[in-house]
N, C-alpha and C positions, 0 to 999 in steps of 0.2 A: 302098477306102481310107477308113476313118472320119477326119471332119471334126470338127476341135474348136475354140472359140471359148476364148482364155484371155485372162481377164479378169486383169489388176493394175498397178497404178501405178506401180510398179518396172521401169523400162524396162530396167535389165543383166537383171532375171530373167527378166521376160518374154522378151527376145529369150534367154537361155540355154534356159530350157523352151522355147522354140521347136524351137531348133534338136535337143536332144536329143529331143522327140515326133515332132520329121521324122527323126530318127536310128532311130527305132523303127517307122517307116511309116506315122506319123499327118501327116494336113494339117492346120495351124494357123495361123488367123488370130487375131492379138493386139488388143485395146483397152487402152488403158491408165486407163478409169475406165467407171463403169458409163452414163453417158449415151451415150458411144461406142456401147457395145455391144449396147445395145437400138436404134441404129440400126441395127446391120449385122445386127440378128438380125431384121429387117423385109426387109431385101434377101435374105439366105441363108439356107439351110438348115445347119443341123449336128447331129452324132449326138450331142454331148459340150458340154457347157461346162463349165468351170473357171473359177471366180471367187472371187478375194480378196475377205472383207468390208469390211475399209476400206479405201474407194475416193475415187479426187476424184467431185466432182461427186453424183453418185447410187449414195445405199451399196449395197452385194454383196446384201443382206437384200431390198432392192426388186426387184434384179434377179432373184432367184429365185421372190418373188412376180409378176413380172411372166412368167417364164418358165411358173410352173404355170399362171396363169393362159390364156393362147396358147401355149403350146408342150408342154402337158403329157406328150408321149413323149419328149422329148428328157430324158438325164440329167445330172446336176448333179450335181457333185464341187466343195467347197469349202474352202477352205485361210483359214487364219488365223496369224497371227504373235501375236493377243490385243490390243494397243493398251491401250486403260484399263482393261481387264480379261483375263484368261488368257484363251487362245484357245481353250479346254475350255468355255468360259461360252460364247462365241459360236457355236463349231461346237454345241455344244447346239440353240440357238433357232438355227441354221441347216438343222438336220435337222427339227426342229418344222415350221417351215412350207415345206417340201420338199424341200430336197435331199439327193441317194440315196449320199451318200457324204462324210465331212469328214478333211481332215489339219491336223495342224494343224504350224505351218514351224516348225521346220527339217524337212524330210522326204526320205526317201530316193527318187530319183527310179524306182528298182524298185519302190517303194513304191505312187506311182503308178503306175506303168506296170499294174499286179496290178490296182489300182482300175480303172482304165480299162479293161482285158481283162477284167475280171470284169461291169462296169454292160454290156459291150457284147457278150458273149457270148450 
């Protein structure tokens, strides 16, 4: 069972994408900003992270340069809503400096599901 770390500040989404990636037979542990989740990514292992760019605390953008950095096989699917700018502009320079995969929200969660089956195939 692949392990996935999802990162976002939206606590109804997060626990809904939870529950729907454990609906699809993924194990998912949530953070809700990115300082969280470069701690638990020091305690655990995972095959997948999902992370929003705007995050509390410490943006999605670090958190992916922190992941090439130490965890460069693990892959990285990013979502954006856009914020002060369309989320075309950020998943841009989120693919730029690593990561293997961007949707940007609203997104069909087959959508992901396809992203995730595909980085982990």
């Amino acid at each position: 069972m692949a392990r996935i770390l999802f990162i976002e500040d939206d606590p109804s989404f997060a626990e809904e994408m939870k529950f729907l990636l454990q609906e699809n037979g993924f194990e998912v542990i949530t953070a809700n900003d990115g300082e969280l989740a470069l701690n638990i990514l020091k305690e655990q292992e995972f095959d997948l992270v999902i992370t929003d760019l705007l995050l509390i605390k410490t943006h999605g953008m670090e958190v992916i340069l922190h992941m090439r950095e130490f965890y460069p096989k693990v892959k990285i699917i990013t979502i954006s809503g856009g914020g002060w700018a369309s989320s075309r502009f950020h998943l841009d320079a989120a693919r730029l400096i690593g990561s293997d995969s961007c949707l940007a929200k609203p997104f069909q969660v087959s959508e992901l599901i396809r992203e995730i089956e595909r980085l982990l195939a």
